[in-house]
C-alpha positions in Angstrom: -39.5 8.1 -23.1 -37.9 10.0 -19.9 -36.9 7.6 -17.4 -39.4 8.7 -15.0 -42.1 7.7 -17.6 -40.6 4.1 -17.8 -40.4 4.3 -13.7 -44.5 5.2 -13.5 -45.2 2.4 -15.9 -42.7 0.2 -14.3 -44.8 0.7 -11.1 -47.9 0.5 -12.5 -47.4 -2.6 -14.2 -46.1 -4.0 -11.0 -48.9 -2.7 -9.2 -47.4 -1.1 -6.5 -49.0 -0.1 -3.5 -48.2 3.1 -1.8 -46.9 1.4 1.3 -45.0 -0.7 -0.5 -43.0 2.5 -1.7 -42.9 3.8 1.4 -41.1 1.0 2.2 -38.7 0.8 -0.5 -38.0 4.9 0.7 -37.4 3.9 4.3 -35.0 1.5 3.1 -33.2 3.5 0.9 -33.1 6.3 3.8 -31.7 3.3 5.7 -29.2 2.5 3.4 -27.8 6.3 2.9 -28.0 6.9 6.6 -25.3 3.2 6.9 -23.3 4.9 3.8 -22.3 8.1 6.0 -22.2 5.9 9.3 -19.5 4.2 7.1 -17.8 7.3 6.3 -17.6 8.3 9.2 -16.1 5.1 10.9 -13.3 5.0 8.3 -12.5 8.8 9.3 -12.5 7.7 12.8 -10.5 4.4 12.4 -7.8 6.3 9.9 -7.2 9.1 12.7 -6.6 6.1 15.4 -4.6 4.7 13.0 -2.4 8.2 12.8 -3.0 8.2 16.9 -1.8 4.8 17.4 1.6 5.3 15.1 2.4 8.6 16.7 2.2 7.0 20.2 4.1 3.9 18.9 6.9 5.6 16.6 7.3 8.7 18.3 6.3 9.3 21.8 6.8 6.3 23.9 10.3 5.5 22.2 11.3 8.9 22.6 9.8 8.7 26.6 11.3 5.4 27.3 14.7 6.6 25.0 15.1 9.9 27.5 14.6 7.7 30.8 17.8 5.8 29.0 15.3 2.8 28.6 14.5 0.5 25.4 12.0 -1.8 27.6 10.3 -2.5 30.8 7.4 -4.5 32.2 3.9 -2.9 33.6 1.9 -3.8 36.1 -0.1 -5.9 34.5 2.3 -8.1 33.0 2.5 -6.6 29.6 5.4 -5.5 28.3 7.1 -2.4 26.2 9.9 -3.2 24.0 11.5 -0.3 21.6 13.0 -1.7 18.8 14.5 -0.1 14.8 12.2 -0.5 12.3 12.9 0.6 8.7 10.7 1.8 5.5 11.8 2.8 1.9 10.2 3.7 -1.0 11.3 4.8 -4.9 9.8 7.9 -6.2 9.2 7.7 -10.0 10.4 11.3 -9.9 13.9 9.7 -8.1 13.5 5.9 -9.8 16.4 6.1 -12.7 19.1 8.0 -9.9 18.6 5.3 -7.9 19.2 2.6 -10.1 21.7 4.1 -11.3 23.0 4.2 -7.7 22.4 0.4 -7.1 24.1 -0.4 -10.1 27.4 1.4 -9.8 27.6 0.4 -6.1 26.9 -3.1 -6.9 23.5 -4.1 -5.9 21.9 -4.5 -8.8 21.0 -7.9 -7.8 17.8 -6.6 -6.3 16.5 -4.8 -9.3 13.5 -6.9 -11.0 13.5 -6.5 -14.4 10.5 -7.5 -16.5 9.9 -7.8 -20.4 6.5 -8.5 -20.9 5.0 -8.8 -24.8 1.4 -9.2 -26.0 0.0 -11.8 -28.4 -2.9 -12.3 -29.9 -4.9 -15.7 -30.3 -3.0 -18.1 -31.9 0.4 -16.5 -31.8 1.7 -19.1 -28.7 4.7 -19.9 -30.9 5.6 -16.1 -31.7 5.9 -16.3 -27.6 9.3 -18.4 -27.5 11.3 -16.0 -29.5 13.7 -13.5 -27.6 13.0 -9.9 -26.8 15.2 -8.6 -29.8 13.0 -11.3 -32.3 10.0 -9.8 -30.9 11.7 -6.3 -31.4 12.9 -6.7 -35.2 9.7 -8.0 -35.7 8.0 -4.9 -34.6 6.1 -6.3 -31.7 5.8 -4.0 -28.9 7.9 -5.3 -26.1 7.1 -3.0 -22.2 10.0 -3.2 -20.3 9.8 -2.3 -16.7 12.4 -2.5 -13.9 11.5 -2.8 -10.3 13.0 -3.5 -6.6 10.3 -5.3 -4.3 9.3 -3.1 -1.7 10.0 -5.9 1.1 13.3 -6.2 -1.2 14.3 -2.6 -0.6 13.1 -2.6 3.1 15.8 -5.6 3.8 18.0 -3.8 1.8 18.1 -0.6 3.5 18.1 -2.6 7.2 21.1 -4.3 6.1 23.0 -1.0 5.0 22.2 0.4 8.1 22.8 -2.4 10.6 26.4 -2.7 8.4 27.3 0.7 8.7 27.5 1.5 4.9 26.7 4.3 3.5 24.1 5.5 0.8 21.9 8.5 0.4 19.0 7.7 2.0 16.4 10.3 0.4 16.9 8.4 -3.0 15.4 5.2 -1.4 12.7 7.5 0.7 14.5 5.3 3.4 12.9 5.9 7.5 14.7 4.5 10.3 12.8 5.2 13.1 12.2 3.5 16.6 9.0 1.4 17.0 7.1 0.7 20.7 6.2 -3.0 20.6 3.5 -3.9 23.4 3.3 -7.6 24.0 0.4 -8.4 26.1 0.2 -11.3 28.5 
């Protein structure tokens, strides 16, 4: 039976009226028409998003930097304050280098590193045995290392703000300057 067929007997057995589809077709007309409104507000609110960061990363500290400025006050009581902001991120492609970097320099501290094993019902007591146990016993143990992205933000802020160096593209570290507007 097509799904059409079970749709006609469906509405027959319901006993649909035509104006009650109609209905059911306006509203699903309605429905499509909010879907695209939709769409077309997240377009509009992710390119205000890109306009607002430009305006706030870019143009008004570079303005207020060129007029040898990092704040000031406007006329109605708001104010504009530049201040560093910082961003970082790992690459997968880049993740082993820079553990490797963190490790030889000494701050392997912030690396995360996570064993995490699988068991099945009734294995709770298999779960208190160390990763090498679980290993000779041929369970398979993922292993995965990490830094918290908040982690590696703080981290680069505080290599920067020290003075110390360390290659920035293997972190995907951005210093920038950030236009803070404090309303009254």
């Amino acid at each position: 039976m097509s799904l059409t067929n079970m749709f006609e007997q469906d509405a027959n057995a319901l006993q649909i009226a035509d104006n009650d589809l109609q209905g059911v077709a306006q509203m699903a007309r309605r429905a499509k028409s909010l879907e695209k409104e939709i769409e077309d507000f997240e377009t509009e609110l992710k390119q205000r998003k890109e306009q607002y960061r430009k305006l706030t990363e870019e143009v008004i500290p570079e303005a207020l930097t060129s007029l040898g400025m990092k704040s000031f006050k406007m006329d109605d009581g708001s104010s504009i304050e530049i201040k560093a902001f910082y961003s970082a991120s790992i690459t997968e492609a880049k993740r082993s280098e820079a553990f490797q970097w963190l490790r030889e320099h000494g701050y392997d501290d912030i690396i995360k590193n996570t064993v995490s094993v699988r068991f099945g019902r009734g294995e709770e007591a298999l779960c208190a045995k160390a990763v090498a146990t679980l290993r000779d016993a041929g369970y398979p143990v993922e292993q995965a290392e990490k830094v918290e992205p908040m982690t590696l933000k703080a981290w680069v802020k505080e290599q920067v703000e020290k003075g110390r160096e360390f290659p920035s593209d293997l972190f995907g570290a951005y210093i920038g300057q950030k236009a803070t507007i404090k309303s009254v």
